[in-house]
C-alpha positions, 0 to 999 in steps of 0.5 A: 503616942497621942495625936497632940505629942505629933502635932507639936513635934511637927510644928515646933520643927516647920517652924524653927526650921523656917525662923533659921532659913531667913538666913539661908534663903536659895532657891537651889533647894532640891523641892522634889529631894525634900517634898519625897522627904516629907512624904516618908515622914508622912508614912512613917507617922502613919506606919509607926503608929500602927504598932505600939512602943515607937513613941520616939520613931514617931516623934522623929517621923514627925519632926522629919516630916515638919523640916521637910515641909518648912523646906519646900516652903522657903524654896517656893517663896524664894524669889529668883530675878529672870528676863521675865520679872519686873526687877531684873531690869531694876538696874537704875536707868530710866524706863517706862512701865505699863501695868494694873493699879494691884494694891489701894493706893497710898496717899500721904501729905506730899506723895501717892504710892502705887503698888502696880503689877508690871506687864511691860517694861521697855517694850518687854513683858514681864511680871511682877509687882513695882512700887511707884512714888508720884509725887504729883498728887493728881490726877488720882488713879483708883486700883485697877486702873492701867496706867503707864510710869516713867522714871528711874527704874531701881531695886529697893537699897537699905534706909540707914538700919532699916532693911527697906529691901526685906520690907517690900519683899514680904509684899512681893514687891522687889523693884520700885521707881522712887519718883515716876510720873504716871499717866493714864495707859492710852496717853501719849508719852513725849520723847523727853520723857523716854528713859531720859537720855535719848536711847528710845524714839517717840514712835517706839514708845507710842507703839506700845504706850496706846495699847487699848483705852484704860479699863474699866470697872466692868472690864476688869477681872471679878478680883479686880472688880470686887476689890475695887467695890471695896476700896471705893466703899472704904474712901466713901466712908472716909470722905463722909468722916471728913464732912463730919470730923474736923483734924485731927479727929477725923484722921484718928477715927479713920485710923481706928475704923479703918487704919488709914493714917494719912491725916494724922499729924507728925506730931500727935504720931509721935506722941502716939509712939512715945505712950505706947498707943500706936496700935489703936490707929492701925488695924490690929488685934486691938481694933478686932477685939474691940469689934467682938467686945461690943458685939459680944456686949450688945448679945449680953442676953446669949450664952457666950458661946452663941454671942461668938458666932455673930461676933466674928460674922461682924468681924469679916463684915468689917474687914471688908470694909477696910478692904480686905488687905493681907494685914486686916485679915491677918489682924482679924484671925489673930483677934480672934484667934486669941478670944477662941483660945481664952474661950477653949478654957484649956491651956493645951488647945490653946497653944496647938491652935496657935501654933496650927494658925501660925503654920498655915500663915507663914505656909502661905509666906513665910516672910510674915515672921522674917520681917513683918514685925506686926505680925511677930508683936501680935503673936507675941501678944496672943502667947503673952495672954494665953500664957501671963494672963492666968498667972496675972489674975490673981495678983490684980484681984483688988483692981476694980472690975468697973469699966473692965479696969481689971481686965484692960490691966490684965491683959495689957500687962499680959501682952506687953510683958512679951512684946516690950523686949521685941519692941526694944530689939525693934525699935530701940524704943519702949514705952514706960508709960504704956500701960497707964496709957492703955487703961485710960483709953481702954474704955474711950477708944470703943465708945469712939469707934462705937458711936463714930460708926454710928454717926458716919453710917446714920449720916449717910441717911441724915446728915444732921442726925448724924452729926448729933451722933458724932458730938458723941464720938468727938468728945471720946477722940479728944479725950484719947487725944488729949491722954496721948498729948498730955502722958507723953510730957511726963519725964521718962515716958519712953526711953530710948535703948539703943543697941540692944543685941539678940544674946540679952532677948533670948535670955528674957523670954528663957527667963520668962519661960521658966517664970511661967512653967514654975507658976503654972505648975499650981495654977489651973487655966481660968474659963474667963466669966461670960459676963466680961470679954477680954480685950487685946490692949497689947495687939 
């Protein structure tokens, strides 16, 4: 029994044990019952394969082993409200909450979202994390600060057909207050600004409001401190491609550097959707790929090998830079979990290694596959490549190779071909024009982030310089602009399906399924040339 059998024996099981679970989450499951499950399983690889001839005990041992751990998984990430989480008193009536600014804040046109993590509510400790809307806009809290929220205290309901509750859940997030008013943890809170009916005096609440002064950078734990160097990092870059870029070009290059989307008009969004370029303005596999392409470009004088090494170092410098959020840093090991796949030249590596990144991804929460719909299209994305891209190669060998328009094609059609039937369960939605979109901008988007990196950082140093810098990146940002406006006029550019069901899904990756195992059988898995780098125009 080769280690490889077991291994995919136990992923397949965690992770189809763990796609079932989502409907039948309790936090009853017995942990210790399944933990000493796992454990038999565990030694009962390890005993049977020791002796010879216990290929099927070993498989089942392994299997037992994976359902067991998928089980303990799901019941530690099940949620169970207490006296001593936020939501529990989540029940529709007014309060006040004292808590840390956790998550950067989200600032859009009309209102400011606050994720804090709840310390007190209504005079009680708790935990737990809260989703504020504050519509006032100013003054503006940064993460880390203490600050003290009034207002309606609530669980998060369904908005029409989508399950907003599930969505917040993967972020932990499980009570929110949809209009608060915030202020700074030390000032004082008016008796008409209680809970809004009169239950609480002015003296209980200040009792509890003027708990220290707000803290400091320097009081701050390391975590907090580190991670608000980092936020500030990243709104300082983005203020100086404000000074530089006028809109929308300045909210669509933060958007492909640093995947803030504030600025960026209802309109061009939608025309972004309806082509199939939304990816490109939120950090994705797409903006990482792009990073290692450039990278692995400028390094054309390394072996390919030694290129990847600082390729991925830039990769975790940029992630950094946008933050470190649990999406970047998903996005990030995703792209380059794809690039390290296609470099194996194995098609059987290369399927185990995404199969152990997707274990250890939804081990730490498995609500990443329940209900993270980005990440579900980058996996999928990353299977398409893996699997339709040597399949595809053949097929396209007349398209040029200039400006990599083979390989964009390539793996553009590679990827959308097993994420367009998701996408449409999804959103009702797909992009027809997609793949013309995603060639024409294959080029322009890098040379865009390429030279708007430049100029922003140059700029810093000499602001005129800088902007001489900056024409450059302008001219590719209206031109992937103006491809987005122009391609979503054409008739039938997206269309509209409304109520595609689960049955006619399953039976188009079955069918894909069947279509790549009859085509692989006489095709070997290509090693991609050093000279070209893929780039993940589907992720």
């Amino acid at each position: 029994m080769r280690p490889h059998h077991l291994s995919i024996a136990f992923l397949i099981s965690f992770l189809l044990t763990v796609f079932f679970l989502q409907y039948w989450q309790l936090p009853q499951y017995p942990q210790q019952l399944w933990i000493l499950v796992g454990l038999l399983g565990f030694f009962g690889i390890l005993g049977l394969l020791l002796q010879e001839g216990h290929r099927t005990g070993s498989l089942i041992a392994a299997g037992t082993f994976g359902l067991a751990i998928a089980f303990t998984t799901v019941a530690r990430t099940t949620h169970v409200p207490s006296p001593h989480t936020i939501d529990w008193y989540a029940t529709g009536k007014h309060g006040t909450v004292i808590g840390t600014i956790a998550r950067e804040p989200d600032t859009r046109p009309l209102v400011t979202k606050y994720t804090i993590a709840a310390q007190i509510v209504n005079n009680i400790p708790v935990q737990g994390l809260v989703l504020i809307n504050d519509y006032a806009q100013f003054p503006e809290y940064k993460y880390g600060e203490e600050i003290t929220v009034t207002g309606k205290l609530e669980r998060p309901d369904k908005i029409e057909n989508f399950e907003y509750d599930k969505y917040l859940s993967r972020y932990g997030i499980y009570s929110v207050m949809y209009r608060g008013h915030v202020q700074e943890k030390n000032e004082e809170v008016r008796s008409d600004e209680c809970w809004g009916s009169g239950e609480c005096t002015q003296e209980k609440i200040i009792s509890y409001v003027k708990i220290g002064t707000p803290t400091s950078s320097k009081e701050l734990p390391r975590f907090f401190a580190i991670k608000s160097f980092l936020y500030s990092l990243k709104s300082r870059f983005e203020e100086q491609i404000n000074r530089i870029f006028p809109e929308p070009h300045a909210s669509l290059l933060a958007g492909l550097l640093t995947g803030s989307r504030r600025g960026i008009p209802e309109h061009l969004l939608d025309d972004f959707n309806a082509t199939g370029l939304t990816h490109i303005i939120a950090i994705s596999g797409y903006n990482i790929t792009i990073i290692l392409a450039i990278i692995s470009g400028s390094l054309f004088f390394l072996p390919l090998r030694r290129r990847f090494i600082p390729a991925t170092i830039a990769i975790v410098l940029f992630t950094i830079l946008v933050g470190a959020e649990a999406s970047v840093v998903r996005a990030a090991i995703m792209g380059i979990l794809g690039l390290l796949a296609l470099h194996t030249g194995r098609q059987k590596e290369s399927r185990l290694l995404i199969l152990w990144t997707l274990f250890f991804m939804l081990a730490y929460n498995p609500k990443y596959l329940w209900y993270d719909a980005g990440f579900q299209l980058s996996f999928l994305a990353i299977l398409g490549l893996i699997e339709l891209s040597p399949i595809l190669a053949p097929y396209l060998k007349h398209v040029p190779h200039t400006f990599a328009i083979n390989e964009s094609l390539q793996m553009t059609l590679a990827s959308q071909w097993f994420a367009i039937p998701w996408i449409a369960y999804l959103f009702g939605r797909i992009s027809l024009i997609s793949p013309l979109a995603n060639i024409l901008v294959a080029l322009p988007v890098p040379l865009a982030m390429l030279f708007g990196f430049i100029g922003v950082t140059v700029s810093f140093l000499s602001f005129p310089l800088g902007q001489i810098i900056s024409y450059i990146a302008w001219f590719f940002l209206e031109f992937v602009i103006q491809i987005a406006v122009y391609l979503s006029r054409v008739p039938f550019a997206s269309l509209d399906i409304p109520g595609v069901n689960s049955a006619s899904v399953i039976a188009y990756y079955v069918f894909l399924v069947l279509w790549i195992t009859t085509h692989t059988q006489t095709l070997s898995f290509p090693k991609p040339s050093p000279s070209k780098l893929p780039s993940l125009s589907g992720m």
